[in-house]
C-alpha positions as CSV (number, residue, x, y, z in Angstrom):
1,X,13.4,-2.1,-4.3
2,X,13.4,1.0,-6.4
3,X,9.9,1.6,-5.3
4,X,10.4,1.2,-2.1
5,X,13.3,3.4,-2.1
6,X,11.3,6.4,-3.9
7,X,8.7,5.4,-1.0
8,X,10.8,6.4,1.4
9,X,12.2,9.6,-0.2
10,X,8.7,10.4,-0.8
11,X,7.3,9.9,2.8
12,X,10.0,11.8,4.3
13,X,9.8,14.8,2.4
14,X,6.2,14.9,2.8
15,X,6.9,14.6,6.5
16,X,9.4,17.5,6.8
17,X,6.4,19.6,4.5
18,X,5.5,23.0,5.6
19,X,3.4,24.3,2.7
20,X,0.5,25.3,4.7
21,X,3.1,26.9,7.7
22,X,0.6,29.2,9.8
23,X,-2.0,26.2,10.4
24,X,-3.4,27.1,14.3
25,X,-1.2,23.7,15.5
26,X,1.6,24.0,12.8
27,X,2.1,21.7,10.5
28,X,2.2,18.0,11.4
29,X,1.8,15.8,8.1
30,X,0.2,12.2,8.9
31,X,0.0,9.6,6.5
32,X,1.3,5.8,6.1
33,X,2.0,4.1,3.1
34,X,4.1,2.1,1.7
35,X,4.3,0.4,-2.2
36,X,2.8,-2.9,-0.9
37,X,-0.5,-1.8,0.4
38,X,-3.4,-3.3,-1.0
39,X,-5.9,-1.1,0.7
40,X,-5.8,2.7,0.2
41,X,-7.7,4.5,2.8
42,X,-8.6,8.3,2.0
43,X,-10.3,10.3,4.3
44,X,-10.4,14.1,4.7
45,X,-7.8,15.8,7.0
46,X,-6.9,15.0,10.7
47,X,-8.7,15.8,13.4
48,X,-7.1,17.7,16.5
49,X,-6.8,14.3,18.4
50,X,-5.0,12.8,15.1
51,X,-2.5,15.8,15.0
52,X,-1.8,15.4,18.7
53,X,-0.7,11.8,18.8
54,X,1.0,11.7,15.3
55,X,-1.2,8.7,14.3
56,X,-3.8,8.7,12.1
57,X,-7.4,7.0,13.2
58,X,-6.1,7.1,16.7
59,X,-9.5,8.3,17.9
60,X,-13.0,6.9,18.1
61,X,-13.8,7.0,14.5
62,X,-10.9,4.9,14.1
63,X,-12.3,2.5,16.6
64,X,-15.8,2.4,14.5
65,X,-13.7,1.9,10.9
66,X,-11.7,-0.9,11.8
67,X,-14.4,-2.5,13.7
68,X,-16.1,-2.2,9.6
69,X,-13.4,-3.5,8.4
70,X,-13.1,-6.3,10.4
71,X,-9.2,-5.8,11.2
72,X,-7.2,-5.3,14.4
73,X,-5.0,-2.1,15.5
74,X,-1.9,-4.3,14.4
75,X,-3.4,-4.6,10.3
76,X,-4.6,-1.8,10.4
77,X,-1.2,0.1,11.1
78,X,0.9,-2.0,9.2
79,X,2.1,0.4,6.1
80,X,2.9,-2.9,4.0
81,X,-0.7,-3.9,4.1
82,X,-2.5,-0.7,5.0
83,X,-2.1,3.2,3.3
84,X,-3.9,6.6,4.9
85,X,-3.5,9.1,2.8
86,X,-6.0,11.6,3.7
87,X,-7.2,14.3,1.2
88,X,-4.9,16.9,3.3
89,X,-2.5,15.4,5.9
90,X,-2.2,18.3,8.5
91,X,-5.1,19.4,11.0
92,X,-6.8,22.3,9.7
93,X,-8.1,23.5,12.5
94,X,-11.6,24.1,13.8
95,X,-14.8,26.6,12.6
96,X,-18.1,27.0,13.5
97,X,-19.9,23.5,12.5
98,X,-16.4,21.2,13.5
99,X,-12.9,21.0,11.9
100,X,-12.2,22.8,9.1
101,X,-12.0,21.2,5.4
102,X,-8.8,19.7,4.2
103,X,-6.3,22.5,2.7
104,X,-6.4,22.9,-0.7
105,X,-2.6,23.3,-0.8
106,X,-2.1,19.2,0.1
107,X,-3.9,17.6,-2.5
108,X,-2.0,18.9,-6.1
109,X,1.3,18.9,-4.3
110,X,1.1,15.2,-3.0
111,X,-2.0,13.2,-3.8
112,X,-0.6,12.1,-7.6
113,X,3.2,11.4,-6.3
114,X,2.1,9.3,-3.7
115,X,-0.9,7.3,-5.7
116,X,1.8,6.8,-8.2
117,X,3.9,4.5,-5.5
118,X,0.4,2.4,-4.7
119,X,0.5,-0.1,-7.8
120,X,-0.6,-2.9,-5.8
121,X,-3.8,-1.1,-4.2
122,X,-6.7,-3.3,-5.0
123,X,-9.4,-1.4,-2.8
124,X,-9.7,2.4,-2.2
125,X,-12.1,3.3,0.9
126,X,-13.2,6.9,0.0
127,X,-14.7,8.7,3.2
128,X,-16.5,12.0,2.8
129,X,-17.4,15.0,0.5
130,X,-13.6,15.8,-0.3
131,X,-12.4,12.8,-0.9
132,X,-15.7,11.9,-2.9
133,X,-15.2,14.9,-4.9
134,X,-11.3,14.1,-5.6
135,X,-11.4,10.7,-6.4
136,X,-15.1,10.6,-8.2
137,X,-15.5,13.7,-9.9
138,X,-18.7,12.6,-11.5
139,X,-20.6,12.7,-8.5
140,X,-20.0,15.7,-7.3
141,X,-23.6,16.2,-7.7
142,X,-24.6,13.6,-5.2
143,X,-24.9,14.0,-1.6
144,X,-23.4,12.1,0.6
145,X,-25.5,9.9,1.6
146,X,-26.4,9.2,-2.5
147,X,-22.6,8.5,-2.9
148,X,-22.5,5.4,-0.7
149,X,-26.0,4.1,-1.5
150,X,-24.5,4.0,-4.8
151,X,-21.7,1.8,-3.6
152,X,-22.5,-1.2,-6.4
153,X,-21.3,1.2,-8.6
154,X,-17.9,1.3,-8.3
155,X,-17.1,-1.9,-6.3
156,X,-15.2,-3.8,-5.7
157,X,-11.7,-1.3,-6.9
158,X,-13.5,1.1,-4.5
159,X,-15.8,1.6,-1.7
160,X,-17.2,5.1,-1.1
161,X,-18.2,5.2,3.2
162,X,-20.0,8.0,5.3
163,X,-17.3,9.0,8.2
164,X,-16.9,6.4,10.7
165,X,-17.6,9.8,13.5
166,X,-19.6,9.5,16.6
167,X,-21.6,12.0,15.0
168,X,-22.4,10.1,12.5
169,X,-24.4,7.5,15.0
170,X,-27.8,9.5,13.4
171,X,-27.0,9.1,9.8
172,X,-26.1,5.1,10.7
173,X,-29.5,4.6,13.0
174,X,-31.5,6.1,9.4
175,X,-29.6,4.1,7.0
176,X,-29.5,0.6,8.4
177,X,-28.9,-0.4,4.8
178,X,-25.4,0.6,5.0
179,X,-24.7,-1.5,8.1
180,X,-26.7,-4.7,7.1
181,X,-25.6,-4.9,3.7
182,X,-22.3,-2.8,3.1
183,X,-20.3,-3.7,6.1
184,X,-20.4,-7.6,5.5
185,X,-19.5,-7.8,1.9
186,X,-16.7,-5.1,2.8
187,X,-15.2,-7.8,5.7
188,X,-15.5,-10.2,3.4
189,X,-13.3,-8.4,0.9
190,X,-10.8,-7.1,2.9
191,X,-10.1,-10.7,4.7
192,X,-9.8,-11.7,1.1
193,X,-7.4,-8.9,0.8
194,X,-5.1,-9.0,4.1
């Protein structure tokens, strides 16, 4: 009960958080957690859609990840079963080349408290660069693309996966591996899991 107090406490103060104040849609934290999960999703920051609706993976690429996960909208969304915590939890913005990388501000003031709380997390999905470089410093060096072919390595705690973007549909169609061989023994684990 104490955890799920602190939870709480935690998850509304992060809500009501206005660090990065000045953000081009103002700050919006999304995240969902909650001490029971057993599957810790990190991604990189929301997207404009995300910040509009309030809930996270509301969007295509949501569609794709929990068609790989093998889950309905229902799991997926249930806190107890289910965290996001995203490498920075308010929309960015956009640049040149798409939305803007997660704020540096997010990370040290959150990322540790809220881990922390997770002490039942069995599998971590780790989606792109930022969240690669946070959670597995040591390969920083890789790209990518050598990060998830390199999934044996730190399976079955964790499962390192390209974006599930529409823009990705290139990067799938070149690396069939990932779909053929990835995707089925991570169903498998997560229906062990939920």
């Amino acid at each position: 009960m104490a955890g799920t107090n602190r939870s709480t406490h935690l998850l509304k103060d992060i809500r009501n958080c206005s660090i990065c104040d000045g953000l081009p849609l103002g700050p919006r934290p999304i995240v969902q957690f909650s001490p029971s999960a057993k599957l810790l999703i990190v991604g990189q920051a929301p997207g404009r859609i995300t910040h509009n609706k309030g809930v996270p993976f509301d969007d295509p690429s949501g569609d794709r990840l929990r068609i790989w996960l093998g889950i309905d909208r229902e799991t997926f969304y249930d806190a107890r079963s289910v965290a996001i915590v995203p490498m920075g939890f308010c929309f960015p913005g956009t640049g040149k080349g798409g939305d803007l990388p997660p704020r540096v501000e997010c990370a040290p003031a959150w990322r540790d408290r809220i881990l922390e709380t997770l002490a039942h997390v069995e599998l971590t999905l780790i989606i792109g660069r930022y969240a690669i470089d946070w959670h597995r410093p040591e390969m920083r060096h890789l790209s990518v693309t050598e990060a998830v072919r390199s999934w044996e390595s730190v399976w079955p705690e964790q499962l390192i996966l390209p974006h599930p973007s529409p823009r990705n549909n290139r990067w799938l169609k070149q690396n069939p591996w990932f779909e053929g061989n990835v995707i089925p023994t991570l169903r498998t684990r997560i229906a062990e899991l939920l």
